[in-house]
N, C-alpha and C positions, 0 to 999 in steps of 0.2 A: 363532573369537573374536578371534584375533590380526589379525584383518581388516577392524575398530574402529578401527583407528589408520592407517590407508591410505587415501587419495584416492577417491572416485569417479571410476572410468573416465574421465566427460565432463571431470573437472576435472585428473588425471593426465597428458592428454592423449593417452589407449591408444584414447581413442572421442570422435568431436564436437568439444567444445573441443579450443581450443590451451590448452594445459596452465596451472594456477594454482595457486597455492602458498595454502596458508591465509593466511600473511598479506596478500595479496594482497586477499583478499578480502574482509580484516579491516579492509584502508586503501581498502576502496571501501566502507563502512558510516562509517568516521569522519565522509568529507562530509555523513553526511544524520543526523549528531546533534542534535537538537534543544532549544538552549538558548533555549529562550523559555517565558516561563511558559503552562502548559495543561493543563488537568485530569489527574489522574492515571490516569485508564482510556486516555486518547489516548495518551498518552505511553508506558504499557504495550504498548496495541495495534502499536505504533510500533517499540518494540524488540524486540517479538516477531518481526516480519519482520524486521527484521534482525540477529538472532538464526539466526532460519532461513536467511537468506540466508548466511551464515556457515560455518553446520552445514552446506550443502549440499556444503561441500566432501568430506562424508565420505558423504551421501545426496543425490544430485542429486533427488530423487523431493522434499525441502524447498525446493528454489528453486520447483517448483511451489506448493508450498504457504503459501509467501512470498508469490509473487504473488498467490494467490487470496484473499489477507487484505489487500492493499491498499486496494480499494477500499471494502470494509469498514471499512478504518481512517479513511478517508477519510470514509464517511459517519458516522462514528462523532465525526468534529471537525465537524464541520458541524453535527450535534445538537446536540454540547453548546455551539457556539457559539451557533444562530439559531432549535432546535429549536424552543422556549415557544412562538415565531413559529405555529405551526403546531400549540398544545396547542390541544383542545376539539375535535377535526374528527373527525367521523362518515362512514362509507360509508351509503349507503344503509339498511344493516341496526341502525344505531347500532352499529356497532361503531366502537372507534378506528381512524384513519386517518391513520397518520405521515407527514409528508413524506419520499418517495424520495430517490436522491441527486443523478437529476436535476431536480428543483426546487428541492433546497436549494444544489445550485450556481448554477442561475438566481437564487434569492433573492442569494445571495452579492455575483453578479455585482450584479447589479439597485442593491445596496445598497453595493458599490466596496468589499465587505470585501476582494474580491483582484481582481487583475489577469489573472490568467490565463488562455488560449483553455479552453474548456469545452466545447467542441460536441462532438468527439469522444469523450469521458472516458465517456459512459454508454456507446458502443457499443464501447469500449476493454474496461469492468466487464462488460460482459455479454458477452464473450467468456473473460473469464475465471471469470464464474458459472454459465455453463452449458458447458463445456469445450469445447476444442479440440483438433485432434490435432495443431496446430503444438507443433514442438520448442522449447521455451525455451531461452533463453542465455542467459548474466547482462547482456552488453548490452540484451539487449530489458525483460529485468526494471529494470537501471539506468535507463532511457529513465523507464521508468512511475513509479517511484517517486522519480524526482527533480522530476516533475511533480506528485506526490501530495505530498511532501516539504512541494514552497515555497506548495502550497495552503494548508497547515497552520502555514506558517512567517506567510503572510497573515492567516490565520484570528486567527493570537496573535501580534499584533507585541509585538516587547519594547518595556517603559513607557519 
């Protein structure tokens, strides 16, 4: 139990990482605060990962689980920004049929809600939806969620 309040190896520096310090971690999460107004489930989704990201320093096994909620969160702003876009749509079976996150990024794009490269972001998400046995590092996590960040920072510009 005393074992709660100690580092993860990767993050102590005993295994993998060069070693980081909780706060550390803490001032790599303040960058990607998001003071822009935006529905309240995104903004949850949003600090649930870095939350995790956070926590990892005590469970490295939450950095994974940071990242695999990224691009989920991601499509999760893009719903509630352009979703309606795409209410009423049927599969073949009449079932409904949501837009994915790769065409509500196209739409995005299409429509200059953001700027951002988007070609690789589905095949980015579907490596982390269907897993990998690549090692995570918080560099690699930082990379992705600072691109998912200022999608959402696009998404909801401040008035």
């Amino acid at each position: 139990m005393s074992d709660l309040n100690l580092p993860d190896p990767y993050f102590s520096g005993a295994a993998g990482f060069i070693g980081s310090t909780l706060e550390d971690l803490y001032a790599d999460m303040r960058v990607f605060e998001l003071s822009v107004p935006l529905p309240a489930s995104v903004r949850r989704s949003h600090d649930a990962i870095r939350h995790a990201y956070i926590y990892a320093y005590f469970s490295y096994d939450l950095l994974t689980m940071a990242a695999s909620q990224t691009f989920p969160c991601l499509e999760l702003a893009l719903r509630e920004r352009i979703g309606y876009q795409f209410a009423n749509r049927v599969d073949k079976k009449g079932r409904p049929r949501p837009a994915m996150l790769d065409e509500l990024l196209k739409s995005a794009k299409e429509q200059n809600l953001i700027s951002s490269e988007i070609e690789y972001l589905s095949k980015m998400r579907n490596m982390f939806a269907h897993g990998s046995d690549a090692v995570l590092n918080p560099p690699m996590f930082l990379t992705t969620f600072e691109i998912v960040t200022d999608i959402i920072r696009e998404l909801y510009p401040s008035p």
